[in-house]
ZABAFI-19617 format. One record per atom (N, C-alpha, C): residue number from 1; x negated, y negated, z negated. Coordinates in nm, 3 decimals, padded with zeros to 5 digits. Each point is the difference from the previous one (the first is absolute). Layout:
N
NUM | X | Y | Z
...
This chain:
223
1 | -02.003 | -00.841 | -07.103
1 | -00.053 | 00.120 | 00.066
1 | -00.142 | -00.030 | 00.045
2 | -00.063 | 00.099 | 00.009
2 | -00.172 | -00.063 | 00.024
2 | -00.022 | -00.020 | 00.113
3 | -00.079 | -00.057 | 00.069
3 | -00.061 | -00.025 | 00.130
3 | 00.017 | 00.103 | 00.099
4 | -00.111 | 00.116 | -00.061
4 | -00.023 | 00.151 | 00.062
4 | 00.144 | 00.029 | 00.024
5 | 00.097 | 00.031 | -00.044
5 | 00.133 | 00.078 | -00.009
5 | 00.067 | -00.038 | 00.115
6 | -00.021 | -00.169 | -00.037
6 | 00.101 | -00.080 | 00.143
6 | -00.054 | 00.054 | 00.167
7 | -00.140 | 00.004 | -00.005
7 | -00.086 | 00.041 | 00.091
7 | 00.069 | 00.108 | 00.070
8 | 00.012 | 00.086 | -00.071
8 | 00.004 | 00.178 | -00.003
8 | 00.139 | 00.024 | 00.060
9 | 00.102 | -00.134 | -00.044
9 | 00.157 | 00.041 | 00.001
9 | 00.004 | 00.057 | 00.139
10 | 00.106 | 00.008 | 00.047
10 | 00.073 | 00.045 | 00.136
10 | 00.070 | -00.062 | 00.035
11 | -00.019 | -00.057 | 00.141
11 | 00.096 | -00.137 | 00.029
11 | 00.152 | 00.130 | 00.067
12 | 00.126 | -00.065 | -00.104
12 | 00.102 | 00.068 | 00.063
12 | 00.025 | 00.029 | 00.141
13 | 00.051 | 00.088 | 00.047
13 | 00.022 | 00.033 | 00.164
13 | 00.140 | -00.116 | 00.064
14 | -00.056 | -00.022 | 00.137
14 | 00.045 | -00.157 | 00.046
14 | 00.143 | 00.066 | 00.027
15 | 00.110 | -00.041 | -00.026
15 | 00.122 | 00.040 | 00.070
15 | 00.025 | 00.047 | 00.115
16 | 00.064 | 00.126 | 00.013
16 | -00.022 | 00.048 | 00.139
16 | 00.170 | -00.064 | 00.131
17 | -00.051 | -00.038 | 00.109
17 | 00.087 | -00.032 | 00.090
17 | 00.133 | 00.116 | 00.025
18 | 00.066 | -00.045 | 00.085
18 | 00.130 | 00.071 | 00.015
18 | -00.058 | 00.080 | 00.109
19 | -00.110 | -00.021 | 00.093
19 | -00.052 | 00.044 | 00.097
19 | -00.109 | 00.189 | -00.078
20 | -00.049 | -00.091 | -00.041
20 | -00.085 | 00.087 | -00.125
20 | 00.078 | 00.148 | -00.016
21 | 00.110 | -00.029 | -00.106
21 | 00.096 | 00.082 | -00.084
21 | 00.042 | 00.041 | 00.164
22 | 00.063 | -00.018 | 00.051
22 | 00.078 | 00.063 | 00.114
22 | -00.113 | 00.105 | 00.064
23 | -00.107 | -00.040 | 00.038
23 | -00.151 | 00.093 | 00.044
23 | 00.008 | 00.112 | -00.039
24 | -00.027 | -00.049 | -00.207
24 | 00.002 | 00.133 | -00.010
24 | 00.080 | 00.137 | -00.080
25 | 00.111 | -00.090 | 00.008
25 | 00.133 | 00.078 | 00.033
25 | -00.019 | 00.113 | 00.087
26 | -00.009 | -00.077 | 00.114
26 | 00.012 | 00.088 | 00.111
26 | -00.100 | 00.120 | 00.055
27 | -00.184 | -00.061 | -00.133
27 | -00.094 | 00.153 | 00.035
27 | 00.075 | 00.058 | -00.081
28 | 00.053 | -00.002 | -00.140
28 | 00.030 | 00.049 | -00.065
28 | 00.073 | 00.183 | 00.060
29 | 00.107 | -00.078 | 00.077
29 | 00.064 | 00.098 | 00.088
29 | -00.080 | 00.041 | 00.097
30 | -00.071 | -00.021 | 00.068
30 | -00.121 | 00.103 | 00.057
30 | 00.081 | -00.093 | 00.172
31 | 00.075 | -00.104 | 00.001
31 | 00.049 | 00.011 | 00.150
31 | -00.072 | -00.090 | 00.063
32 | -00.043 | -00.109 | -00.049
32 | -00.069 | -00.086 | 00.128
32 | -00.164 | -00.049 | -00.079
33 | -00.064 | -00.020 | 00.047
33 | -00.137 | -00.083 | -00.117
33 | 00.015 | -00.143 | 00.061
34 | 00.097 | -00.023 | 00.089
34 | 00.021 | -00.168 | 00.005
34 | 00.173 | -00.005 | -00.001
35 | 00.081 | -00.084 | -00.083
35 | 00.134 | -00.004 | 00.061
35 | 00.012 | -00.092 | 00.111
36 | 00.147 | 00.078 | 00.056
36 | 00.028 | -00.008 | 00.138
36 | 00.126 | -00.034 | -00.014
37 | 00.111 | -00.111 | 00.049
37 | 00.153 | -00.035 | 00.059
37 | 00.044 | 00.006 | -00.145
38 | 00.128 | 00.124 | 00.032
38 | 00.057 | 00.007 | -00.072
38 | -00.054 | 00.099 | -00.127
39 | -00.066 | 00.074 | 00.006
39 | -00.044 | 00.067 | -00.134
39 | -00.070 | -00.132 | -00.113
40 | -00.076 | -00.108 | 00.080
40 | -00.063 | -00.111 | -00.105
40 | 00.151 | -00.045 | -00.045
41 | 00.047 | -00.058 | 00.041
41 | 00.123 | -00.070 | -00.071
41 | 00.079 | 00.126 | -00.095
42 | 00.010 | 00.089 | 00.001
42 | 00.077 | 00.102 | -00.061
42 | -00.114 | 00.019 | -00.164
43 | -00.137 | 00.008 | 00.017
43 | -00.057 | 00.014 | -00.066
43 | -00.031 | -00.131 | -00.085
44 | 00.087 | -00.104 | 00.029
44 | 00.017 | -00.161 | -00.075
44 | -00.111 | -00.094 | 00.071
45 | -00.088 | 00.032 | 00.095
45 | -00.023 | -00.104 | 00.077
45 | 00.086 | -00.173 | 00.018
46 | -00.039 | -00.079 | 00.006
46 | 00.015 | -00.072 | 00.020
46 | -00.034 | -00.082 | 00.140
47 | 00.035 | -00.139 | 00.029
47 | -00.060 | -00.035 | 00.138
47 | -00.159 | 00.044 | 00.007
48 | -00.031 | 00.033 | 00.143
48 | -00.138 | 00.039 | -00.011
48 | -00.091 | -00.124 | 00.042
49 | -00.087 | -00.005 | -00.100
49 | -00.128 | -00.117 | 00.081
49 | -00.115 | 00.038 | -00.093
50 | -00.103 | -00.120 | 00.051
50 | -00.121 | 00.018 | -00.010
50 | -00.067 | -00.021 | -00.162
51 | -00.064 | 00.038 | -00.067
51 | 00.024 | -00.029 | -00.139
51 | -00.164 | -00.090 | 00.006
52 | -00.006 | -00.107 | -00.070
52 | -00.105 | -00.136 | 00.004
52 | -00.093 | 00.117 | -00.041
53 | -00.195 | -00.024 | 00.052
53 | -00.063 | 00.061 | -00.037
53 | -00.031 | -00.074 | -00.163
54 | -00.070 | 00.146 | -00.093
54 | -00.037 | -00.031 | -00.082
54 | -00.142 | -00.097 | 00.000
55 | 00.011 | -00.104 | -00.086
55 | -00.112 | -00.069 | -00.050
55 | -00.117 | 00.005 | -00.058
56 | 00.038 | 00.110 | -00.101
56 | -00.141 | 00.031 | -00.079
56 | -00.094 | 00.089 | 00.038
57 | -00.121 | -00.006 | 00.007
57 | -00.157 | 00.050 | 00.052
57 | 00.007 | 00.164 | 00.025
58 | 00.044 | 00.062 | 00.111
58 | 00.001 | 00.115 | 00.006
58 | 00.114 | 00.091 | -00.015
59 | 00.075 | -00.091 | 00.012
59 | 00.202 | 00.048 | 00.035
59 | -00.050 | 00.054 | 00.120
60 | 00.069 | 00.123 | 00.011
60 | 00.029 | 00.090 | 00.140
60 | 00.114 | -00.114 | 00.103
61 | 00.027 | -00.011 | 00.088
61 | 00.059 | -00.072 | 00.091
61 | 00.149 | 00.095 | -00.018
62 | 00.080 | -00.029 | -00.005
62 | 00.151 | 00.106 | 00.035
62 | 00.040 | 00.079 | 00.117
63 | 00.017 | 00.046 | 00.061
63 | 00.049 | 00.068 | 00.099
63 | 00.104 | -00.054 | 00.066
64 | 00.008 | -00.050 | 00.110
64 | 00.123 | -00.067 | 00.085
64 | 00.111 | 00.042 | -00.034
65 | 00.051 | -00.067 | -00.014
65 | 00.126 | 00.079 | -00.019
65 | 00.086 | 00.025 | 00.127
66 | 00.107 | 00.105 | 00.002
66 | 00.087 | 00.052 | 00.079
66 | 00.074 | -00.065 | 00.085
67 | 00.040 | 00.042 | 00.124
67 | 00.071 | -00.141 | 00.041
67 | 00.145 | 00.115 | 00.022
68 | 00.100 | -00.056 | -00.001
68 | 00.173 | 00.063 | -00.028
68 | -00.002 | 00.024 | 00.167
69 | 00.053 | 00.142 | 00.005
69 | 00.033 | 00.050 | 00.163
69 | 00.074 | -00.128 | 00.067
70 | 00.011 | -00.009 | 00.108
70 | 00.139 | -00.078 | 00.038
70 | -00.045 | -00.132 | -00.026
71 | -00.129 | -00.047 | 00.024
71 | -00.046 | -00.161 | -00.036
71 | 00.050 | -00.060 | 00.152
72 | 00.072 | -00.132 | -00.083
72 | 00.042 | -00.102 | 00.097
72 | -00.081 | 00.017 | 00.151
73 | -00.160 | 00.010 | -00.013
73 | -00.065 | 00.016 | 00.122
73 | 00.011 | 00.092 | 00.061
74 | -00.004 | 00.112 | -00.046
74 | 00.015 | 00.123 | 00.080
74 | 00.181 | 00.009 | 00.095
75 | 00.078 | -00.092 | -00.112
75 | 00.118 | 00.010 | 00.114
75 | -00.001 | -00.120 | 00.054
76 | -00.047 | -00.072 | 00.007
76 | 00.012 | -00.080 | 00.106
76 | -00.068 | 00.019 | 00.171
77 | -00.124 | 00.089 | -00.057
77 | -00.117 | 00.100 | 00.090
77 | 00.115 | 00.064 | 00.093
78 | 00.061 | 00.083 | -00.070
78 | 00.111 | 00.068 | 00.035
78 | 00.101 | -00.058 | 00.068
79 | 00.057 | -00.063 | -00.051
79 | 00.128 | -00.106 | 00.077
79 | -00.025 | -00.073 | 00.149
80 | -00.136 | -00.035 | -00.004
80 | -00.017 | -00.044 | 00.123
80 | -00.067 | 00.028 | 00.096
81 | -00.076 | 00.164 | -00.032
81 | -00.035 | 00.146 | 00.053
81 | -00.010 | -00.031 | 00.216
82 | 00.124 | -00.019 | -00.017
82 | 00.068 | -00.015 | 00.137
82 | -00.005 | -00.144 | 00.060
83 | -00.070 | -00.100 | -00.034
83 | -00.025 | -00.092 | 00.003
83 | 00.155 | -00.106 | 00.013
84 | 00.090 | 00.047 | -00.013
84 | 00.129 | -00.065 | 00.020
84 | 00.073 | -00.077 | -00.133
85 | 00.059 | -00.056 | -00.015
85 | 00.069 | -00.081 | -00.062
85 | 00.140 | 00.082 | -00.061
86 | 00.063 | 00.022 | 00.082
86 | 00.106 | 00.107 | -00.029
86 | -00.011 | 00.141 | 00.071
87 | -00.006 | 00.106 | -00.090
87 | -00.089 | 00.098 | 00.002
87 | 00.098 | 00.079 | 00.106
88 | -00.065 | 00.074 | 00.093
88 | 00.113 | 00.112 | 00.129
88 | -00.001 | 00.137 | -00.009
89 | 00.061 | 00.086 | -00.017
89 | 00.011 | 00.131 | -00.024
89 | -00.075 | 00.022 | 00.145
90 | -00.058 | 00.106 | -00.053
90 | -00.150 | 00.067 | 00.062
90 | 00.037 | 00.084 | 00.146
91 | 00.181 | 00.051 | -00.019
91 | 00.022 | 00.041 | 00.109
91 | 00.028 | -00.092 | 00.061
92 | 00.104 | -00.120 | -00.031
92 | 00.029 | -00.124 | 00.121
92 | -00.139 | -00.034 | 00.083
93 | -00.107 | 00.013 | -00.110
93 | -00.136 | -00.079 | 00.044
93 | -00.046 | 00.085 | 00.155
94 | 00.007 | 00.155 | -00.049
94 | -00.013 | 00.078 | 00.152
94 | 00.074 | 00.001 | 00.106
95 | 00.146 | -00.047 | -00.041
95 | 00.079 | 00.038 | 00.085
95 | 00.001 | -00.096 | 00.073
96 | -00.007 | -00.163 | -00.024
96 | -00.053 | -00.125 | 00.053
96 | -00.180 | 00.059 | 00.128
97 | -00.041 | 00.041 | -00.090
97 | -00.140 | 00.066 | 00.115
97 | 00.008 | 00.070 | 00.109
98 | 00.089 | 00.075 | -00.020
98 | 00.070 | 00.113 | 00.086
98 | 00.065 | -00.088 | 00.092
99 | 00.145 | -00.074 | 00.004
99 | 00.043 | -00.015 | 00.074
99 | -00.092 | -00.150 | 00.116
100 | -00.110 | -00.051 | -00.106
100 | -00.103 | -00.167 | 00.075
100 | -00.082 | 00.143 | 00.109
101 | -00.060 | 00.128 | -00.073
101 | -00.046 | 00.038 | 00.091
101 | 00.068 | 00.084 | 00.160
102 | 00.128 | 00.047 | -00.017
102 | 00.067 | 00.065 | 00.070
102 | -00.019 | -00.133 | 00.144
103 | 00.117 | -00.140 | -00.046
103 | -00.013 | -00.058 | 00.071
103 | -00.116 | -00.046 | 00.094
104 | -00.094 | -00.070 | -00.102
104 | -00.118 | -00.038 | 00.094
104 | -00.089 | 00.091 | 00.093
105 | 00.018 | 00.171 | -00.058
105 | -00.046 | 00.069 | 00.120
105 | 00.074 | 00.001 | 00.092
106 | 00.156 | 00.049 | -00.002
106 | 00.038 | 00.015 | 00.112
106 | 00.005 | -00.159 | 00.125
107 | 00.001 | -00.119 | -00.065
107 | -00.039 | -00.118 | 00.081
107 | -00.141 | 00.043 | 00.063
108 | -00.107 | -00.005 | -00.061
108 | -00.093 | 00.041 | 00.049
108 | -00.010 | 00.104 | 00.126
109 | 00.019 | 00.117 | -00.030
109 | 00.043 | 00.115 | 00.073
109 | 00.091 | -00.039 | 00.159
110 | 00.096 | -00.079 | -00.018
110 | 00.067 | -00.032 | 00.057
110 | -00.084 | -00.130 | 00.105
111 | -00.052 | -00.076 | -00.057
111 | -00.119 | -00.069 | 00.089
111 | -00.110 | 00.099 | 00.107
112 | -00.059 | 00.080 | -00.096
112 | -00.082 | 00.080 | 00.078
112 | 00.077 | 00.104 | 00.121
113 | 00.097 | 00.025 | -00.049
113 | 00.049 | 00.076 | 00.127
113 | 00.054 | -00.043 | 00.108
114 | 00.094 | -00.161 | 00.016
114 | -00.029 | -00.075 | 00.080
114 | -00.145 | -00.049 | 00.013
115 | -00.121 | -00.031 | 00.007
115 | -00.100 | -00.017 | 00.092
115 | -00.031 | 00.159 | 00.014
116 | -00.036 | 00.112 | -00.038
116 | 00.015 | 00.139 | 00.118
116 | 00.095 | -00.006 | 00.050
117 | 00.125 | -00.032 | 00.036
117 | 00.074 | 00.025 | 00.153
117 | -00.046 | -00.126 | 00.110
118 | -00.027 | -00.118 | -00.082
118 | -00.045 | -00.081 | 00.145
118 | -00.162 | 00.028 | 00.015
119 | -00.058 | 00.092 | -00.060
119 | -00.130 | 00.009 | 00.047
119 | -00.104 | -00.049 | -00.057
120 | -00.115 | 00.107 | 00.039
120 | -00.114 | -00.120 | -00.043
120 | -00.037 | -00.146 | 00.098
121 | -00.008 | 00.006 | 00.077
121 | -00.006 | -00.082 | 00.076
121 | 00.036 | -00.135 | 00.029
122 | 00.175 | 00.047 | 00.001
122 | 00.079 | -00.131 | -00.062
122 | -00.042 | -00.064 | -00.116
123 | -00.003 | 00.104 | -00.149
123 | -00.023 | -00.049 | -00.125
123 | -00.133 | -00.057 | 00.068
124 | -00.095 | 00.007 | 00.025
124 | -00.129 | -00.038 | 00.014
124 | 00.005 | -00.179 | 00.065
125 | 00.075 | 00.040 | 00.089
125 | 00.013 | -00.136 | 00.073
125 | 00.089 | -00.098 | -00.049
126 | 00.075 | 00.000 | -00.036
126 | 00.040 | -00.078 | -00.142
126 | -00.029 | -00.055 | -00.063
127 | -00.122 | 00.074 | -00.059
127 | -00.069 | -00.024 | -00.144
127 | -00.098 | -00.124 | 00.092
128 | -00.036 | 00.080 | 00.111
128 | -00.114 | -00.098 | 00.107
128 | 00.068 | -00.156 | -00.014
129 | 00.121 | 00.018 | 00.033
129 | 00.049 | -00.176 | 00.012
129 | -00.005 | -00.076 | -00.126
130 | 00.004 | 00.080 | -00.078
130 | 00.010 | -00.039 | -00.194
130 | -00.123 | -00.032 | -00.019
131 | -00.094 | 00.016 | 00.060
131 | -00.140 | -00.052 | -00.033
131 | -00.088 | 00.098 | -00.126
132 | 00.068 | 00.156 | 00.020
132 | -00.018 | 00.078 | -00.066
132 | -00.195 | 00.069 | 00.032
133 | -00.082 | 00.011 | -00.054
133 | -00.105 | 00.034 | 00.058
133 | 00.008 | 00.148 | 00.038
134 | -00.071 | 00.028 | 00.076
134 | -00.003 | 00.184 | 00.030
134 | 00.166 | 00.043 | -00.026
135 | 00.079 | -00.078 | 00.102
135 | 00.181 | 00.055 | 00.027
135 | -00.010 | 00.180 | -00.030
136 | -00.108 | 00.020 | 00.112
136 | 00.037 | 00.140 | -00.014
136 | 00.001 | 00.092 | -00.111
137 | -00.124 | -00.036 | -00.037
137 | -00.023 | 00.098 | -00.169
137 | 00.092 | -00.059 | -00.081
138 | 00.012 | -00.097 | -00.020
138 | 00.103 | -00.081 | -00.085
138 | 00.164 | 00.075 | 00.035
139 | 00.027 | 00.029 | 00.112
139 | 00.116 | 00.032 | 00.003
139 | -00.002 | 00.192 | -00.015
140 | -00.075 | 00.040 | -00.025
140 | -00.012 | 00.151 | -00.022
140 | -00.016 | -00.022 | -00.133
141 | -00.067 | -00.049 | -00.076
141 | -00.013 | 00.022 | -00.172
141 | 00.171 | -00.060 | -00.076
142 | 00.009 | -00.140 | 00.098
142 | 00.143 | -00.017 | -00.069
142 | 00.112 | 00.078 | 00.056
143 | -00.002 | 00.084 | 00.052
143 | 00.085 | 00.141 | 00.031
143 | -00.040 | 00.090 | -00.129
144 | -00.126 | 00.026 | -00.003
144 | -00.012 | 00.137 | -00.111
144 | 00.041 | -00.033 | -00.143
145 | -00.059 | -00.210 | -00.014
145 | 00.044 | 00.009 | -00.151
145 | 00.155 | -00.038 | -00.014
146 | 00.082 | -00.042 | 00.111
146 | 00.149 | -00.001 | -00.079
146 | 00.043 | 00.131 | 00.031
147 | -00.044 | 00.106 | 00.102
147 | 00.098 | 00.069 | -00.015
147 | -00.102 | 00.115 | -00.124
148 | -00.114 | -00.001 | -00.016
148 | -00.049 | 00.081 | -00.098
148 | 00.020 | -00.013 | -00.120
149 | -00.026 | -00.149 | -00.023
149 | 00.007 | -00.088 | -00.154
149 | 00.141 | 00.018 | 00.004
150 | 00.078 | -00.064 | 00.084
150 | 00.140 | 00.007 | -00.051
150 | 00.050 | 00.144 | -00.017
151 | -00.007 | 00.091 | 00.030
151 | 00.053 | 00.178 | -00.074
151 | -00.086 | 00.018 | -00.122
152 | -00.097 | -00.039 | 00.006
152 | -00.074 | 00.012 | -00.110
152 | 00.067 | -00.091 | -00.178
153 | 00.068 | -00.088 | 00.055
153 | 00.087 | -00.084 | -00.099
153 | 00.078 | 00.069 | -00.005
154 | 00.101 | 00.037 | 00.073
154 | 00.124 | 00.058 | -00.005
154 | -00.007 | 00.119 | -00.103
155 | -00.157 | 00.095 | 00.031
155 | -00.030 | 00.102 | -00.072
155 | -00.062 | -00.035 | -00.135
156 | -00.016 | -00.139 | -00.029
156 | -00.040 | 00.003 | -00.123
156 | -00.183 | 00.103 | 00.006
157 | -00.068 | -00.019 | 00.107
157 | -00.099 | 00.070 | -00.009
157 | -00.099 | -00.084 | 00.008
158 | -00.139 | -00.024 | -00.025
158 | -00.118 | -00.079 | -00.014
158 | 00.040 | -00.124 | 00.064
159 | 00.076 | -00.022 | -00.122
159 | 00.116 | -00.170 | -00.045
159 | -00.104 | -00.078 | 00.056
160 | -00.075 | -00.025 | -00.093
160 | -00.092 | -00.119 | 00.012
160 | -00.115 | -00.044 | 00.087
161 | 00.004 | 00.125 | 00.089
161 | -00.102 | -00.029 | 00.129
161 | 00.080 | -00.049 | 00.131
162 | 00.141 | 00.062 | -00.009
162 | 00.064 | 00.028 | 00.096
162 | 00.083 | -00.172 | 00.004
163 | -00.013 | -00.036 | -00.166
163 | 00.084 | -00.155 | 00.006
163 | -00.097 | -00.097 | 00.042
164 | -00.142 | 00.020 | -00.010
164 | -00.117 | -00.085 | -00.001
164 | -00.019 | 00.012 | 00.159
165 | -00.002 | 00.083 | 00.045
165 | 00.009 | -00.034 | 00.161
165 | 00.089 | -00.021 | 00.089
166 | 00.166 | 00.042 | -00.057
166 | 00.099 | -00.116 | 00.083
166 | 00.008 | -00.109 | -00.018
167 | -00.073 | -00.081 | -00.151
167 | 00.027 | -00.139 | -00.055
167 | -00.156 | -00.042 | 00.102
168 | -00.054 | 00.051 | 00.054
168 | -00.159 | -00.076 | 00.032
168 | 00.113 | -00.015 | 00.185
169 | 00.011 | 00.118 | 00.064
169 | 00.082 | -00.021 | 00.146
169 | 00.120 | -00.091 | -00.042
170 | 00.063 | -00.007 | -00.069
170 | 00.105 | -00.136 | 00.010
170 | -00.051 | -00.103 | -00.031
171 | -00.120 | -00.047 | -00.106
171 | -00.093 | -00.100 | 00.050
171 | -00.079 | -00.039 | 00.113
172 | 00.009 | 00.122 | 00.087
172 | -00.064 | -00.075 | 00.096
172 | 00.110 | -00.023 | 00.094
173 | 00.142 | 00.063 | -00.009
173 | 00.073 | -00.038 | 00.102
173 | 00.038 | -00.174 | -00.043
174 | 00.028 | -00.056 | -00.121
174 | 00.007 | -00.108 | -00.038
174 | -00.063 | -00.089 | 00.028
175 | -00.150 | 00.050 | -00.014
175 | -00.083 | -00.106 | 00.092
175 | -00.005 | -00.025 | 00.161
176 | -00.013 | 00.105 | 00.063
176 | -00.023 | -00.027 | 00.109
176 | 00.177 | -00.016 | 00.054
177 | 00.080 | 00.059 | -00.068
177 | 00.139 | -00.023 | 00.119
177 | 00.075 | -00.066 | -00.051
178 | 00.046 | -00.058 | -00.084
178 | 00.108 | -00.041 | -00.093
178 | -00.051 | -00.170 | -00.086
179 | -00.127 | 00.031 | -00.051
179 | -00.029 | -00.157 | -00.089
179 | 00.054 | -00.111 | 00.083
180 | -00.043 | -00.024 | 00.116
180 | 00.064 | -00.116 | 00.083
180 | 00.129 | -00.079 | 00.043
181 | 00.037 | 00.174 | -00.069
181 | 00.156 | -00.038 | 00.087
181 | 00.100 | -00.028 | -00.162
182 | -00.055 | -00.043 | -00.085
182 | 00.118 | -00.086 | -00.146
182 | 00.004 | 00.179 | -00.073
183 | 00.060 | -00.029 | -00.084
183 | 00.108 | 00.143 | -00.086
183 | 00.093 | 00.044 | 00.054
184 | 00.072 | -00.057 | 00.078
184 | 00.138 | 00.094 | 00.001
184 | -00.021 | 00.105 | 00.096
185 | 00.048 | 00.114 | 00.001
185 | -00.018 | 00.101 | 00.131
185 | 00.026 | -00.054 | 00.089
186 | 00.146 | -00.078 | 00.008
186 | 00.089 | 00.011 | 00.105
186 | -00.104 | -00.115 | 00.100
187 | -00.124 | -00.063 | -00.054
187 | -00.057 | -00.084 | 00.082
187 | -00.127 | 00.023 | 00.018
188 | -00.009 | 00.210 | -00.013
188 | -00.122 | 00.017 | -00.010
188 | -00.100 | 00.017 | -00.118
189 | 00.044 | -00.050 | -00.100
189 | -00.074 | -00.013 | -00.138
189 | -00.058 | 00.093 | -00.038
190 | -00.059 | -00.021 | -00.142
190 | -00.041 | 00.103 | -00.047
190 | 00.056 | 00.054 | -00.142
191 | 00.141 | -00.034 | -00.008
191 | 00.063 | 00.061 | -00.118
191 | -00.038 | 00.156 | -00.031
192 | 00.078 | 00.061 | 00.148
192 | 00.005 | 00.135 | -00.027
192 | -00.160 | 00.044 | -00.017
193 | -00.081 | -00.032 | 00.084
193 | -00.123 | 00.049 | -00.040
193 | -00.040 | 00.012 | -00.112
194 | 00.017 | -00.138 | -00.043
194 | -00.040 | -00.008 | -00.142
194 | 00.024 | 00.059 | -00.119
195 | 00.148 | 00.024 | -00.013
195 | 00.113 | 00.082 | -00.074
195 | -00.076 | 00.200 | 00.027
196 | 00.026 | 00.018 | 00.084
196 | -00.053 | 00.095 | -00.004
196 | -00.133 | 00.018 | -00.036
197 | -00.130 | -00.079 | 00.023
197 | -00.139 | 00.038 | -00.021
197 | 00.012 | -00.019 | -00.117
198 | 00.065 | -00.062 | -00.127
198 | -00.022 | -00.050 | -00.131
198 | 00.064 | 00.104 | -00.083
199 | 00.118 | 00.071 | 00.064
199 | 00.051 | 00.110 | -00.059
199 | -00.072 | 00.092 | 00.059
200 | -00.068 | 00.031 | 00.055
200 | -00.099 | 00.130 | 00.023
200 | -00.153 | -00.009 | -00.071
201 | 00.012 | -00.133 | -00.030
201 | -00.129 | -00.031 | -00.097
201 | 00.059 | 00.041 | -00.110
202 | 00.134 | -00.048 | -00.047
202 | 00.006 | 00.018 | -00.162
202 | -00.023 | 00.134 | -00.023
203 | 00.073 | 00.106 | 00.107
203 | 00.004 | 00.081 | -00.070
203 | -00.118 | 00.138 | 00.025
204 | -00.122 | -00.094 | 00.049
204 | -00.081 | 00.042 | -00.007
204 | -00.084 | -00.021 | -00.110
205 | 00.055 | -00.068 | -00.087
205 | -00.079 | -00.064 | -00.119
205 | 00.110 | 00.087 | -00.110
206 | 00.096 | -00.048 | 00.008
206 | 00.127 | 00.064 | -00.110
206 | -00.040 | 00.180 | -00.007
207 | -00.001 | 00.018 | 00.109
207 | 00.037 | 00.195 | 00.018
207 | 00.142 | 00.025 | 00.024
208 | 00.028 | 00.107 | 00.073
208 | 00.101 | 00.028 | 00.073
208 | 00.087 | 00.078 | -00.091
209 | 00.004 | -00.022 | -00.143
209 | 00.121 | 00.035 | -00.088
209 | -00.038 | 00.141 | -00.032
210 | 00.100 | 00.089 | -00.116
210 | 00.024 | 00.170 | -00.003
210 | 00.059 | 00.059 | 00.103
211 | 00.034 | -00.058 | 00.095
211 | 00.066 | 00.015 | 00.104
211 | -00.059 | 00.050 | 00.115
212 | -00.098 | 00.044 | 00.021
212 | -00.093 | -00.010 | 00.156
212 | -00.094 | 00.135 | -00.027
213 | -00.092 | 00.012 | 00.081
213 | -00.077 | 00.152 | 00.029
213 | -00.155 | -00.070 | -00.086
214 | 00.002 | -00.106 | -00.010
214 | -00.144 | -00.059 | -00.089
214 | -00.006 | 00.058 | -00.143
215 | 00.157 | -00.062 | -00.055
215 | 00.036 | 00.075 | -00.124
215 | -00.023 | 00.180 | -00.060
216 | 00.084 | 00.018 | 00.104
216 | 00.004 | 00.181 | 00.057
216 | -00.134 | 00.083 | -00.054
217 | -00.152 | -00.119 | 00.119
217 | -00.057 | 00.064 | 00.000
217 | -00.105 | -00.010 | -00.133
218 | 00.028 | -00.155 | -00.081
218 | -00.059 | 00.007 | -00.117
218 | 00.023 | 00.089 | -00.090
219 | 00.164 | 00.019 | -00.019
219 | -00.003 | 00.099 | -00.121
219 | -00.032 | 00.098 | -00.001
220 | -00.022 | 00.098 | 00.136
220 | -00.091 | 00.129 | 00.070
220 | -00.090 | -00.025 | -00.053
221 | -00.079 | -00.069 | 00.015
221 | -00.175 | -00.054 | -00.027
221 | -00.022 | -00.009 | -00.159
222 | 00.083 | 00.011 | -00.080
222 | 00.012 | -00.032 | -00.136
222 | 00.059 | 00.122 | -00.090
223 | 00.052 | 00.045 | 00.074
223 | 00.085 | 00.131 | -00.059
223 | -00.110 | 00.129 | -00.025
């Protein structure tokens, strides 16, 4: 054959992938211009990956290929969503919120209304022997935030301001009345303080569940 002819030929077309044929299968039918899950595999797809770029001087690059719904990453994204190990139905998760917040307000609540029956005064002087600074103001704000903060838990209403300032007053009752005296209550400690300021922190950080007037008032705000 002559020189010129060989020149001129047409280099045959390169075999097309399973990725390829499945493509355009699927414009064919007018439904996707990329396949997707289950229509690629139906249309003879094969595993999906990346196909090596071409070598020779002015090959177009390929188009990424598809990645299959339901990739290992996306459920694992998923699976551990909730940051837990073994996953909790969404109502236990509130109903656990509901009942950490019920309790710790009404403790709270229940603090503040014993110091209003013995007074400001008393509360004040108290706090004076505790080495509390400014007894007096000190004992009027920790009146408003357990008995305010604490209904405010109970109500599930501005969770996270209301947990951030009973967890700051039971830190300071820890410091000034309780660090000295060991952990246990019964010798003075600061268990209970503690127990309570850490659960009024969490769930100032967590949120007060579907359960509460915060919730209520988001989905109002959204609706």
């Amino acid at each position: 054959m002559p020189s010129d002819a060989r020149s001129t030929q047409t280099r045959p077309p390169e075999p097309k992938s399973p990725e390829e044929r499945a493509a355009e299968a699927l414009a064919a039918r007018g439904d996707h211009a990329e396949p997707r899950g289950v229509e690629w595999a139906e249309s003879g797809g094969g595993p999906l990956r990346r196909r090596a770029p071409d070598p020779r001087p002015g090959a177009a690059m390929p188009a990424p290929a598809p990645e299959a719904e339901g990739a290992p990453e996306d459920q694992e994204a998923a699976a551990g969503a909730d940051g837990t190990v073994i996953p909790v139905p969404l109502w236990v998760r509130d109903t656990v919120l509901l009942v950490a917040r019920l309790v710790l307000g009404v403790v709270l609540v229940a603090h503040g209304l014993q110091k209003v029956f013995q007074g400001v005064s008393a509360t004040a002087e108290g706090f004076g022997t505790m080495g509390i600074p400014l007894p007096e103001a000190a004992a009027v704000v920790t009146m408003a935030v357990e008995l305010g903060g604490g209904a405010l838990l109970i109500l599930g209403l501005l969770t996270p301001i209301a947990g951030l300032l009973c967890a700051v007053i039971l830190a300071g009752a820890i410091v000034f009345a309780h660090l000295g005296n060991g952990i246990f209550a019964a010798d003075g400690g600061w268990e209970v303080a503690a127990g309570l300021g850490v659960g009024a922190l969490v769930l100032a950080v967590v949120g007060p569940g579907r359960f509460s007037l915060d919730q209520m008032l988001l989905r109002d705000r959204q609706a």
